[in-house]
N, C-alpha and C positions, 0 to 999 in steps of 0.2 A: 504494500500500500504506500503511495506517494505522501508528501506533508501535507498537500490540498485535503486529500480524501482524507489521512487521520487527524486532520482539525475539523472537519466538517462531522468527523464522528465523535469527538471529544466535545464540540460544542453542542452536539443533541443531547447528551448526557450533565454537561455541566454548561447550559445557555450565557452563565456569566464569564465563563474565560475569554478571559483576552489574550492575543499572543504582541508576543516583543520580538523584535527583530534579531535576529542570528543568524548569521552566513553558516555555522554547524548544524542547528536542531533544531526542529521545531519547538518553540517555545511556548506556552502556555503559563499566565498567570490566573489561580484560580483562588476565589473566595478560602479562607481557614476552613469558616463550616461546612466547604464541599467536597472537603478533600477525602473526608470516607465514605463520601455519595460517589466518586469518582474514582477513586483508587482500586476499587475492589473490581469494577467492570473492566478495566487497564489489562486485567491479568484473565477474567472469566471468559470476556467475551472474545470467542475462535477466533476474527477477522483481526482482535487486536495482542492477544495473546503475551501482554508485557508479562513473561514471566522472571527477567532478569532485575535486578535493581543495582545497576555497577557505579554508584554513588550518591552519597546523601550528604549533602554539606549545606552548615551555617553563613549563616553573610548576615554582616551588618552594612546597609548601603546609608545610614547616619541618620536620617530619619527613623525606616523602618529596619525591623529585624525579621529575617527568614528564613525559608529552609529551600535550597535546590534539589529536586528528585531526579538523577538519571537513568532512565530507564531504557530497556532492549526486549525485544521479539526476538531472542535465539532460532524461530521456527520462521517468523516473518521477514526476520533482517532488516527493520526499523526503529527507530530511536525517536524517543521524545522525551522535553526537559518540561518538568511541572515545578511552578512555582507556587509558595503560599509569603503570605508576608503579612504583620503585624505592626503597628503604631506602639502598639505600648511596649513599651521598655522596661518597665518595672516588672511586668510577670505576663510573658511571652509564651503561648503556650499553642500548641496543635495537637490533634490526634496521632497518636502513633501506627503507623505500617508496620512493624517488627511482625503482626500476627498474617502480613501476606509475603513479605519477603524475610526470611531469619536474616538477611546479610544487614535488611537494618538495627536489628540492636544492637551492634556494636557503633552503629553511624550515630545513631542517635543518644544512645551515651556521651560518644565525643561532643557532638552539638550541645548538649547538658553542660558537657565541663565547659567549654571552652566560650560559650557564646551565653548561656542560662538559658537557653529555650527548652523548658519543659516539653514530654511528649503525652499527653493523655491518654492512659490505656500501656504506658510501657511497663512489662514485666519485673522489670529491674533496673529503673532509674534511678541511676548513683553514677560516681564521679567513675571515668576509666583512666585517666594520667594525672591529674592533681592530687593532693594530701582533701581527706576530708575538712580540715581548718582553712584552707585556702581561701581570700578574701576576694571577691569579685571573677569577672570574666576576661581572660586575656585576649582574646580573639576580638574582642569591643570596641570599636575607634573610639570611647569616650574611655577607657581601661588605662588609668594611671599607676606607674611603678618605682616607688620613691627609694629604694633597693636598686636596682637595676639601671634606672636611669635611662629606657629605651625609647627615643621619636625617631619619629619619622616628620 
């Protein structure tokens, strides 16, 4: 399936995605609350068959905080990137995917330590590289380090 036809099938499932421009992937920004309306047809449905999930990473673009889903058709031989993003910064949270792909709970832990996006629904949301005491999120363009000393 070409990116026309898997946006056209993405957006009958989830009418609010918008997609962002990308010379690699088709892109798709989709609502927080529809991401388990939509995530689960990714992989169910035959024609779209994502059964791969070969990255899950946080970003903070300064405003909002997010989560990038890449996803693969091993059977299809198609890619698509799903996006969620949030305003609030104080307690940043989305549903968690670990229970469709396992390769996420290990992504989504990291996302936990490193950026503070909770995952709703994750089996074992705890730190995987920091100390339990660890103050703040390093991955955070607003994440100061009076130790270390590191700008950019």
């Amino acid at each position: 399936m070409d990116n026309e036809k898997l946006k056209e099938k993405i957006v009958t499932l989830v009418p609010e995605a918008q997609q962002e421009e990308n010379p690699q992937f088709l892109t798709l920004v989709v609502p927080p609350e529809k991401l388990k309306v939509l995530m689960p047809h990714l992989i169910e449905e035959k024609e779209l068959d994502f059964d791969y999930l070969f990255c899950l990473s946080g970003v903070d673009w300064g405003e909002e905080l997010g989560v990038v889903y890449h996803l693969t058709s091993t059977r299809h031989n198609h890619s698509v990137e799903i996006k969620v993003k949030t305003e609030n910064r104080e307690n940043p949270e989305f549903d968690t995917v670990s229970d469709l792909w396992k390769s996420a709970d290990f992504f989504e832990r990291e996302v936990w330590d490193l950026y503070g996006i909770r995952f709703k629904g994750h089996p074992d949301m705890r730190r995987i590289f920091l100390e339990e005491s660890w103050v703040g999120y390093p991955m955070r363009k607003d994440y100061t380090d009076d130790v270390n000393i590191i700008e950019l």
